[in-house]
C-alpha positions in Angstrom: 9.1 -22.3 -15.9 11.0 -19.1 -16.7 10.8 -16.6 -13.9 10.9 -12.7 -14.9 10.6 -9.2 -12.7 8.9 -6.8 -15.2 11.4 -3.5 -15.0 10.1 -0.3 -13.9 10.9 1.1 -16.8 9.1 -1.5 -19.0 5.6 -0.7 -16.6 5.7 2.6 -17.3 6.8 2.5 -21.1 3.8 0.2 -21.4 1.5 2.9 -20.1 2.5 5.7 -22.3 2.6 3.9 -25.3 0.1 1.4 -25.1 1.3 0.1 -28.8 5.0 -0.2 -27.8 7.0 -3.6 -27.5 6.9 -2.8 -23.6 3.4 -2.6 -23.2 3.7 -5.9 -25.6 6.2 -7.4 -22.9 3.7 -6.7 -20.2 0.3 -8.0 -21.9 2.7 -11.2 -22.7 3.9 -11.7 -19.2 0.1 -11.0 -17.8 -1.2 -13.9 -20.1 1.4 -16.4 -20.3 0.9 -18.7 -18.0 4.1 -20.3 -18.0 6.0 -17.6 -16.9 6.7 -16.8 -12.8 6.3 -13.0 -12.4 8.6 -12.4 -9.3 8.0 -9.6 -7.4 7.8 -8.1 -3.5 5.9 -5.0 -1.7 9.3 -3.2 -2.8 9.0 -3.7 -6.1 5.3 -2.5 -6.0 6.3 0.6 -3.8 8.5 1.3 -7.2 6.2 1.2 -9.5 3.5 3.6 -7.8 6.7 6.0 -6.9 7.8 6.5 -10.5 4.0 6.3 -11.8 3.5 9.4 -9.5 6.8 11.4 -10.2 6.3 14.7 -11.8 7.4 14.1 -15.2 5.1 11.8 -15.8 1.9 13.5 -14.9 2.0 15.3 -18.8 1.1 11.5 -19.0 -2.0 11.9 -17.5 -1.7 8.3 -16.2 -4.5 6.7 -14.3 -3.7 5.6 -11.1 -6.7 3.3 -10.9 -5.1 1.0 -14.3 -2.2 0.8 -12.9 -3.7 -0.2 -9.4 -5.5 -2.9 -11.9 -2.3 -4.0 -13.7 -0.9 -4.5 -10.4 -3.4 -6.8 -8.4 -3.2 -8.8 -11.7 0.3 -9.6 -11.0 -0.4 -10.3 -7.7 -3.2 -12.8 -8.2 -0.6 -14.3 -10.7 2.1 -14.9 -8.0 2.6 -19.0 -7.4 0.8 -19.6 -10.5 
């Protein structure tokens, strides 16, 4: 089984343009389940950081998806 860490970049491309090939990427990696998504609190510590950052917030991003995006991928650890 392939294993992947999903970018920061790609997690937050994915939610501002819900249509792009990195929102594709992350629907793909959320469903396929031969695919190990690698990641630690670190990584996760990341994401919410950059989520947050200033110049995203013309985003309007919703804290709650992403806090749904991300206990998906940790339910998907060892799968």
């Amino acid at each position: 089984m392939p294993k992947i860490i999903i970018d920061t970049n790609i997690i937050i491309s994915a939610f501002i343009s819900k249509r792009g090939k990195p929102s594709m990427i992350v629907k793909f990696a959320l469903s396929d389940e031969n695919m190990i998504i690698c990641y630690n609190d670190t990584i996760f510590a990341e994401y919410k950081d950059v989520f947050l950052r200033d110049k995203f917030q013309k985003y309007k991003f919703d804290i709650n998806e992403l806090n749904i995006v991300l206990t998906r991928l940790k339910g998907l650890q060892g799968r």
